[in-house]
TORKEVEX-443200 format. One line per field, with one value per residue: residue number from 1; residue in three letters; x, y, z negated of N, C-alpha, C in turn. Coordinates in steps of 0.1 Angstrom, whole numbers. Layout:
# TORKEVEX-443200
k (NUM, ...)
r (ALA, ...)
n_X (X, ...)
n_Y (Y, ...)
n_Z (Z, ...)
ca_X (X, ...)
ca_Y (Y, ...)
ca_Z (Z, ...)
c_X (X, ...)
c_Y (Y, ...)
c_Z (Z, ...)
# end
This chain:
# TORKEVEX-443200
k (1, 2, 3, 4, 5, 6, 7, 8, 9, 10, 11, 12, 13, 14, 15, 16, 17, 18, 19, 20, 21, 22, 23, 24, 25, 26, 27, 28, 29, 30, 31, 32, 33, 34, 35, 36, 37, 38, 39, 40, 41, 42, 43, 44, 45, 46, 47, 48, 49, 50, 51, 52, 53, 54, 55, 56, 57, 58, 59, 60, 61, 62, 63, 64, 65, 66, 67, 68, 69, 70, 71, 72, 73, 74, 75, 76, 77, 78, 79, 80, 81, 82, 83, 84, 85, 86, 87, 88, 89, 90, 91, 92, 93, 94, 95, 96, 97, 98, 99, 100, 101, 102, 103, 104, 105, 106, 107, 108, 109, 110, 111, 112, 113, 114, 115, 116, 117, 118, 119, 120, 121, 122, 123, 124, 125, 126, 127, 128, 129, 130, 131, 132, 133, 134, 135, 136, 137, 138, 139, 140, 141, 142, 143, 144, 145, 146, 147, 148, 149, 150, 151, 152, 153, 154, 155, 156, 157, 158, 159, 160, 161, 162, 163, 164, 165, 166, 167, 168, 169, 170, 171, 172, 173, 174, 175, 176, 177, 178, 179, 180, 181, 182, 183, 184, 185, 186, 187, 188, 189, 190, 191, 192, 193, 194, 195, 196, 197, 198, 199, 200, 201, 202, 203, 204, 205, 206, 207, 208, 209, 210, 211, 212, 213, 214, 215, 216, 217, 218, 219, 220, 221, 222, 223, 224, 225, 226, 227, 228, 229, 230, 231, 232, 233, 234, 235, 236, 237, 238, 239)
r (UNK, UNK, UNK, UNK, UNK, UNK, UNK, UNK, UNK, UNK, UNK, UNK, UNK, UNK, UNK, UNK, UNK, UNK, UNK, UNK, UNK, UNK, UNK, UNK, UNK, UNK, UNK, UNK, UNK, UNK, UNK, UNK, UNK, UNK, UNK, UNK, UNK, UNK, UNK, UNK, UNK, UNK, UNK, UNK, UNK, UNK, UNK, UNK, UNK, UNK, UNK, UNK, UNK, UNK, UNK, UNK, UNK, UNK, UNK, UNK, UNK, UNK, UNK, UNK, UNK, UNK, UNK, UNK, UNK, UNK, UNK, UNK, UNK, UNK, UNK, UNK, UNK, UNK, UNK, UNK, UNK, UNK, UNK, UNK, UNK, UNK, UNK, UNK, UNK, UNK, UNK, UNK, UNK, UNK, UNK, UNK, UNK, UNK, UNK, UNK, UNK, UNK, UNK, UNK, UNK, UNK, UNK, UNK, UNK, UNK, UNK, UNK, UNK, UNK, UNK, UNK, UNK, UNK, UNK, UNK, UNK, UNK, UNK, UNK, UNK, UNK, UNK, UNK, UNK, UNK, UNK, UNK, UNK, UNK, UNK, UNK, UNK, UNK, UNK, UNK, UNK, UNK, UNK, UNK, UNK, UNK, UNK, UNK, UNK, UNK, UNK, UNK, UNK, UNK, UNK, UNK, UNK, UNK, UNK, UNK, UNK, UNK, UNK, UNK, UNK, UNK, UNK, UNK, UNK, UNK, UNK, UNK, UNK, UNK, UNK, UNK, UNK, UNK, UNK, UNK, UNK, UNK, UNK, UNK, UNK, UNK, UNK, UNK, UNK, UNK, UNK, UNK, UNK, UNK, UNK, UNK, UNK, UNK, UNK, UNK, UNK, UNK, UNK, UNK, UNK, UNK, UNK, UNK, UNK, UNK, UNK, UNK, UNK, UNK, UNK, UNK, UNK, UNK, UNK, UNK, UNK, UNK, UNK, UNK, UNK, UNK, UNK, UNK, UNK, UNK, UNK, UNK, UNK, UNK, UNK, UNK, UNK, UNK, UNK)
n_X (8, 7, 22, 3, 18, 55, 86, 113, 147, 148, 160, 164, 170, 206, 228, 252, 248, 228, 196, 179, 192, 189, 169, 144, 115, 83, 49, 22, -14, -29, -6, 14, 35, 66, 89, 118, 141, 166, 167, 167, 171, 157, 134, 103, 107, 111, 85, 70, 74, 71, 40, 32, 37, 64, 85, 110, 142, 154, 148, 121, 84, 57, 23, 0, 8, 10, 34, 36, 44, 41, 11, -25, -41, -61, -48, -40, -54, -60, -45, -38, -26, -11, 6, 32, 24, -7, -31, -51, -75, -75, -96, -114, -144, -141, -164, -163, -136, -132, -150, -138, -114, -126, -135, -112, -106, -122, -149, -186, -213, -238, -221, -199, -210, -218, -199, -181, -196, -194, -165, -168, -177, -162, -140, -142, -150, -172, -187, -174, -178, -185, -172, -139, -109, -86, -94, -94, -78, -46, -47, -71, -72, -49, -66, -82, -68, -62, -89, -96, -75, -82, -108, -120, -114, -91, -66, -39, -25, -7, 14, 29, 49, 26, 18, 34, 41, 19, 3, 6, -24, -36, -16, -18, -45, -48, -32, -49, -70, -60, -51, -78, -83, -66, -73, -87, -74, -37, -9, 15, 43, 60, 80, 98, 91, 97, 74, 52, 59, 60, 36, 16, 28, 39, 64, 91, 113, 148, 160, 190, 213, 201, 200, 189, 191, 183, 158, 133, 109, 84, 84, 80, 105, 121, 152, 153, 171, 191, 209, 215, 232, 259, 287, 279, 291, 287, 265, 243, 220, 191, 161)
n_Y (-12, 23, 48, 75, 106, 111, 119, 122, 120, 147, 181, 217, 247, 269, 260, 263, 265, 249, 242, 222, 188, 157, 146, 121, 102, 89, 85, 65, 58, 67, 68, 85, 107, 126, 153, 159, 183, 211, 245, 256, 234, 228, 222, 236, 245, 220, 211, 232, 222, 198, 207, 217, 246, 251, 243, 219, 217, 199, 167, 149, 154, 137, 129, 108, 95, 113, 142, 166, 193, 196, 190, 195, 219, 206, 183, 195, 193, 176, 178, 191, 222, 237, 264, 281, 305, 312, 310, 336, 361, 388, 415, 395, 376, 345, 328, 339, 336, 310, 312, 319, 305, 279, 287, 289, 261, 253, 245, 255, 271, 252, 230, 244, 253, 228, 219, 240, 243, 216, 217, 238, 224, 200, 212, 229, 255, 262, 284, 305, 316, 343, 357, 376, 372, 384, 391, 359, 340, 328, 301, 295, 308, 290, 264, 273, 278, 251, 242, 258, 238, 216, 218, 209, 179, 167, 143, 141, 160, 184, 197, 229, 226, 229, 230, 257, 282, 281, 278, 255, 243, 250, 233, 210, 207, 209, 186, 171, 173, 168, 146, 133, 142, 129, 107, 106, 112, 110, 121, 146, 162, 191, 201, 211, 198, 173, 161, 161, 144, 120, 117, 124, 111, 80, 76, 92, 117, 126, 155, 171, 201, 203, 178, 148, 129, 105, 77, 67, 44, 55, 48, 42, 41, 53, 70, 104, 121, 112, 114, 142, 144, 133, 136, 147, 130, 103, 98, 73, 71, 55, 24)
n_Z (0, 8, -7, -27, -28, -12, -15, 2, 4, 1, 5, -7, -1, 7, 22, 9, -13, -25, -40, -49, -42, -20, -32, -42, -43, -57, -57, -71, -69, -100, -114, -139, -137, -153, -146, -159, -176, -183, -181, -146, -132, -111, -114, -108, -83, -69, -76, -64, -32, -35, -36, -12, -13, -10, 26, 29, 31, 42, 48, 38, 29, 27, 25, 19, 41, 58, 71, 52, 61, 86, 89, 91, 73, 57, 48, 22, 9, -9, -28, -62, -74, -103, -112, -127, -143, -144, -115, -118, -114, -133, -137, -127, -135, -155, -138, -116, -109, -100, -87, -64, -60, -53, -25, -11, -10, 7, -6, -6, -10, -27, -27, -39, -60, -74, -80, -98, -116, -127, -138, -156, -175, -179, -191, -210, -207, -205, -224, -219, -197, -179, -194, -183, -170, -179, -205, -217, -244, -246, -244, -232, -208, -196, -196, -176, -157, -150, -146, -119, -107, -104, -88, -68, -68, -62, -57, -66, -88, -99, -123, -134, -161, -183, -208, -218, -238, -255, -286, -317, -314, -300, -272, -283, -277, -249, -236, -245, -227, -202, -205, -201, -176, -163, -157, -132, -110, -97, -115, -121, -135, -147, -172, -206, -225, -248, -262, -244, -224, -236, -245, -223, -199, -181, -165, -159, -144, -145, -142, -130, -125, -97, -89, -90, -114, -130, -135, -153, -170, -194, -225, -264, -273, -257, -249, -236, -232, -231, -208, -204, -225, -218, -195, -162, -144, -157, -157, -138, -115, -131, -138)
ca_X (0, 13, 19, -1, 31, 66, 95, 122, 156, 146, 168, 161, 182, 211, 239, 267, 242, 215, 189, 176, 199, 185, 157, 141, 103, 67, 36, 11, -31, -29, 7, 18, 53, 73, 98, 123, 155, 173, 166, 176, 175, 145, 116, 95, 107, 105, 66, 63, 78, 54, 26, 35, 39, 78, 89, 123, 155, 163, 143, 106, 72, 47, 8, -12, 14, 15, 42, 34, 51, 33, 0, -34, -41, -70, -44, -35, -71, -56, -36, -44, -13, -12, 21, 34, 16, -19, -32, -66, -76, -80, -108, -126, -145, -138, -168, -162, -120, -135, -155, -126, -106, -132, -132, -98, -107, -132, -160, -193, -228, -244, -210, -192, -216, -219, -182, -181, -205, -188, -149, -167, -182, -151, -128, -150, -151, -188, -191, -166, -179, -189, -158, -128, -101, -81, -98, -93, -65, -34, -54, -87, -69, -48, -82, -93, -57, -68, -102, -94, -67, -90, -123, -122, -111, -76, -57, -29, -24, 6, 16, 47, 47, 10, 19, 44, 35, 7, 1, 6, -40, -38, -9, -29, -62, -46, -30, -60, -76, -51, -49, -83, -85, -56, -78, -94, -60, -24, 1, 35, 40, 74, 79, 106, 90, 95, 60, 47, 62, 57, 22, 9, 33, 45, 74, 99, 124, 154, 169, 199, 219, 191, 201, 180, 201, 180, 143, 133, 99, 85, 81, 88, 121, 136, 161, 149, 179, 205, 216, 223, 244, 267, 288, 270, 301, 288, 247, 237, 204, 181, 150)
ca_Y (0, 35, 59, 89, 110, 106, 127, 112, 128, 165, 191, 231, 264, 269, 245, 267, 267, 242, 243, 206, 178, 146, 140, 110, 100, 81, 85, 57, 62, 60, 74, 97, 109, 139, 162, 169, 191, 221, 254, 255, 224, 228, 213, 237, 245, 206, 211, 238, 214, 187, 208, 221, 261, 258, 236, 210, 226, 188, 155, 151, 154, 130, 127, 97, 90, 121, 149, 176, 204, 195, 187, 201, 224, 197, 174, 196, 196, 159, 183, 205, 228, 246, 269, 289, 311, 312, 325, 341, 376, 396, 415, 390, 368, 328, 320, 348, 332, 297, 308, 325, 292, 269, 289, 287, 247, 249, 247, 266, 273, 242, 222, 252, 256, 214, 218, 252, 238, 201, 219, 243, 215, 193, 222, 232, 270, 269, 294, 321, 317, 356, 366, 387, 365, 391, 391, 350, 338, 320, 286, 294, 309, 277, 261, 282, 274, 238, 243, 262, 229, 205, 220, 201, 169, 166, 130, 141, 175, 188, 211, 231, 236, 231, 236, 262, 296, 277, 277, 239, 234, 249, 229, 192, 207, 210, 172, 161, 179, 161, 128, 127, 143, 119, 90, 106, 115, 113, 134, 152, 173, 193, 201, 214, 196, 155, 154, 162, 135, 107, 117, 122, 104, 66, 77, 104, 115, 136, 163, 178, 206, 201, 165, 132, 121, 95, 79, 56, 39, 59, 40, 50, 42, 58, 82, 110, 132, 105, 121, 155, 143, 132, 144, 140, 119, 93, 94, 70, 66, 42, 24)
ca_Z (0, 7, -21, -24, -21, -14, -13, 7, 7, -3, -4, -3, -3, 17, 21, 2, -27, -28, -54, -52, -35, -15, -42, -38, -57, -54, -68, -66, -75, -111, -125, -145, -137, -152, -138, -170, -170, -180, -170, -135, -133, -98, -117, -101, -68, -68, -75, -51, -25, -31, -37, 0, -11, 5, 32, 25, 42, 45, 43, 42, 18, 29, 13, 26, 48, 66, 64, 44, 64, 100, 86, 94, 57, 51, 38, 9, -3, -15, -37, -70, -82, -111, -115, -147, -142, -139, -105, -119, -113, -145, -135, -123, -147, -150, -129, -104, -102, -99, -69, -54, -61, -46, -11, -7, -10, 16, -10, -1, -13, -34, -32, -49, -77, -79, -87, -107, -133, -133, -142, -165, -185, -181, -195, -224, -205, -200, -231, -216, -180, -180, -195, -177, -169, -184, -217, -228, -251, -234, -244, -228, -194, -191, -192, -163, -142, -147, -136, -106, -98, -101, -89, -54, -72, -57, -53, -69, -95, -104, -132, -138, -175, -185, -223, -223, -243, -265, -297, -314, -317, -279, -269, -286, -271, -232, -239, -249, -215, -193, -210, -195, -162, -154, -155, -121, -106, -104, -128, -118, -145, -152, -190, -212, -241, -248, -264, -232, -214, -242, -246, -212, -188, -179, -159, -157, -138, -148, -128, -134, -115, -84, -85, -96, -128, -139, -136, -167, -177, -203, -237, -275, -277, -243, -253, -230, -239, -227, -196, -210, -233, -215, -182, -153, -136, -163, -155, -128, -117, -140, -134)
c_X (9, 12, 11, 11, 41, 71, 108, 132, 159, 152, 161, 168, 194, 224, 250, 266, 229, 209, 183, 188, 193, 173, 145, 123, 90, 62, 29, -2, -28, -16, 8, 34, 59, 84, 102, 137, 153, 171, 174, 182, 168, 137, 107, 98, 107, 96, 62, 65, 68, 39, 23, 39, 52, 80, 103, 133, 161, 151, 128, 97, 63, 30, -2, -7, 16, 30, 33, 31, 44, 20, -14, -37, -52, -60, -38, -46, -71, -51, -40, -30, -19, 4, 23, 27, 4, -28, -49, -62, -84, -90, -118, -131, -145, -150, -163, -146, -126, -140, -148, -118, -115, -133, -121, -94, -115, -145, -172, -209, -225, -230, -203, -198, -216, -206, -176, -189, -200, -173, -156, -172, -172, -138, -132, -145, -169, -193, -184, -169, -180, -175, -150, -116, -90, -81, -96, -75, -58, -41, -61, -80, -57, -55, -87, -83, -61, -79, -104, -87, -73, -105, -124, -115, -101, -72, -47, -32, -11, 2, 30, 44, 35, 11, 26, 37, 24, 13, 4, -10, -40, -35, -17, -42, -58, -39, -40, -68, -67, -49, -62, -87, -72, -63, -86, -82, -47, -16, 13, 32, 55, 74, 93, 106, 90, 85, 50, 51, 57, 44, 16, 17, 36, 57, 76, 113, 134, 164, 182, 209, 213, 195, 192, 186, 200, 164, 140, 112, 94, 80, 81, 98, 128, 140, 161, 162, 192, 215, 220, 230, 258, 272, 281, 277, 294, 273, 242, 224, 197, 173, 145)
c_Y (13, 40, 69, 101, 102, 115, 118, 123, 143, 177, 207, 241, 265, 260, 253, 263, 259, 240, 230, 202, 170, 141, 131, 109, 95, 81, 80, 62, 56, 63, 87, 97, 129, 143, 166, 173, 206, 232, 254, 244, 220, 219, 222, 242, 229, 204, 219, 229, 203, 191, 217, 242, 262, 245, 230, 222, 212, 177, 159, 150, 147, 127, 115, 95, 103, 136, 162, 190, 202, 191, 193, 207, 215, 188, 178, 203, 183, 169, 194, 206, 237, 255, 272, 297, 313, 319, 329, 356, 382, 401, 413, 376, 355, 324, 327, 339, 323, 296, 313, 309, 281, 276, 284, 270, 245, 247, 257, 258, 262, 235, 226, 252, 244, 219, 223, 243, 227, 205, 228, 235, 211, 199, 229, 245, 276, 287, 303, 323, 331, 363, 370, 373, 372, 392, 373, 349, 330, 308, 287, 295, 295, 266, 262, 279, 261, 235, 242, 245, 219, 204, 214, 185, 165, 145, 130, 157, 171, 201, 213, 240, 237, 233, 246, 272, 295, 276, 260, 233, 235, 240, 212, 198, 203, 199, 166, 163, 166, 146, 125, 127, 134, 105, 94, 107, 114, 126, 136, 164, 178, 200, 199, 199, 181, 151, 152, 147, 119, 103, 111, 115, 87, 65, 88, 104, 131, 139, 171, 186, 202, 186, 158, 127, 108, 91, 69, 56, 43, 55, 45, 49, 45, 71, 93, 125, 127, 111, 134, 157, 139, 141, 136, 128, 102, 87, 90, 66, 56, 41, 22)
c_Z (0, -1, -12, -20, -21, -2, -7, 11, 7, -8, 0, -12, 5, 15, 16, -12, -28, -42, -57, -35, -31, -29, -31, -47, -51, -64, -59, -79, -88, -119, -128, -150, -144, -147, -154, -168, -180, -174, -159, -131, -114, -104, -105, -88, -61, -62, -68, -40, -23, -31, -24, 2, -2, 11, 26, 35, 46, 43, 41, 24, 29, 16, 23, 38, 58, 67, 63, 51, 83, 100, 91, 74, 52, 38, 28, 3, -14, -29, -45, -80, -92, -116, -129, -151, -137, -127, -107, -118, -124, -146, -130, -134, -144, -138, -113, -97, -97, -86, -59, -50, -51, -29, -6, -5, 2, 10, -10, -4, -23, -36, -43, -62, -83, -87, -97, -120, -139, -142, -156, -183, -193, -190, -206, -217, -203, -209, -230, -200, -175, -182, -183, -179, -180, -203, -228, -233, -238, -231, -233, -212, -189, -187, -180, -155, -141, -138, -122, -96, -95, -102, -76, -56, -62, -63, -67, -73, -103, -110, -137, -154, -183, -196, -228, -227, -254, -274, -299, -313, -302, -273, -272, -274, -253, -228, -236, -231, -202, -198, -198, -181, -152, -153, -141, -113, -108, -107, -126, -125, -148, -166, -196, -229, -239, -257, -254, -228, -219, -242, -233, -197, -189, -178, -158, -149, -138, -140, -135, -123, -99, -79, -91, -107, -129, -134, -141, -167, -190, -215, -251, -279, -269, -251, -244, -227, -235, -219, -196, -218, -233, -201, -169, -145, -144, -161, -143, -130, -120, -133, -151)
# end
């Protein structure tokens, strides 16, 4: 069976200075893989990469067997990004972003509102739906970048960072959010933090210096921390 994605030999930035190297990776229906590293490490120009915002400068992105980067834009309706930053418009209120968000999916009339009402349920935002994007806490508008990612029920959602800047009730609450919307979808998540990964992933795969370091099975006794502790001459790639 073909993966949903796969990154085959992926590099981008210029050849004096490349920011990722030959990165390699598969996601099949049903995993949950992280992206962990070091600042500067290319977590997220990684996840822009597969979530098709930049093209490779080397090597391909494929989704359902197609490539990514010569595609028709349908095939990245397969796909729901969430960045670091949340892209909602402040003065416009959660439902108003949501129905911004669902155009840009192709969602329209009855579909859009099916959809709108199912993410606001799913996201416990029903009772700020009126609000100003601008006016919720960090929690609530992480909430609403989720929403937005997975209001056209995407294949595959990626997030760069989905807990950073929270509080620790926020931080369990948008866990808890993701524990379950990953039972509809697969999960590429990049994350600073190794509760993130323990919690909500299977598999990880550690980047270091825009390279692949490492990519381990994720269990409670993997040492997640192994390959930054040593020099990189000494970290070959695991399974």
């Amino acid at each position: 069976m073909k993966p949903l994605l796969l990154a085959r030999q992926v590099s981008y930035g210029p050849a004096r200075n490349p920011r990722l190297i030959d990165i390699d990776l598969q996601l099949a229906a049903g995993d949950r893989l992280a992206l962990l590293g070091t600042n500067g490490a290319g977590k997220s120009t990684l996840l822009q990469l597969l979530a098709g915002i930049l093209a490779p400068a080397g090597g391909e992105v494929r989704v359902l067997g197609q490539r990514l980067d010569e595609a028709a834009p349908a095939l990245r309706r397969h796909i729901g990004f969430l960045p670091q930053r949340v892209p909602a418009y402040t003065e416009l209120s959660v439902t108003e972003n949501l129905q911004w968000a669902g155009r840009l999916r192709g969602l329209r009339q009855r579909a859009l509102q099916t959809a709108i009402e199912r993410v606001l349920q799913a996201l416990q935002l029903d009772k700020v739906r009126a609000r100003l994007a601008g006016s919720l806490s960090q929690g609530m508008l992480q909430r609403l970048g989720l929403a937005q990612a997975v209001l056209h029920e995407p294949d595959i959602l990626i997030l760069d960072e989905p807990t950073a800047g929270l509080d620790p009730l926020q931080t369990e609450q948008i866990r808890e959010l993701l524990g379950t919307l990953s039972a509809n979808c697969s999960l590429i998540l990049a994350t600073h933090l190794l509760d993130d990964v323990q919690r909500l992933c299977d598999r990880v795969i550690l980047l270091d210096g825009g390279r692949k370091a490492a990519e381990h099975t994720v269990t409670a006794d993997t040492d997640l921390l192994a390959h930054f502790r040593r020099p990189m001459s000494d970290a070959g790639a695991g399974a």
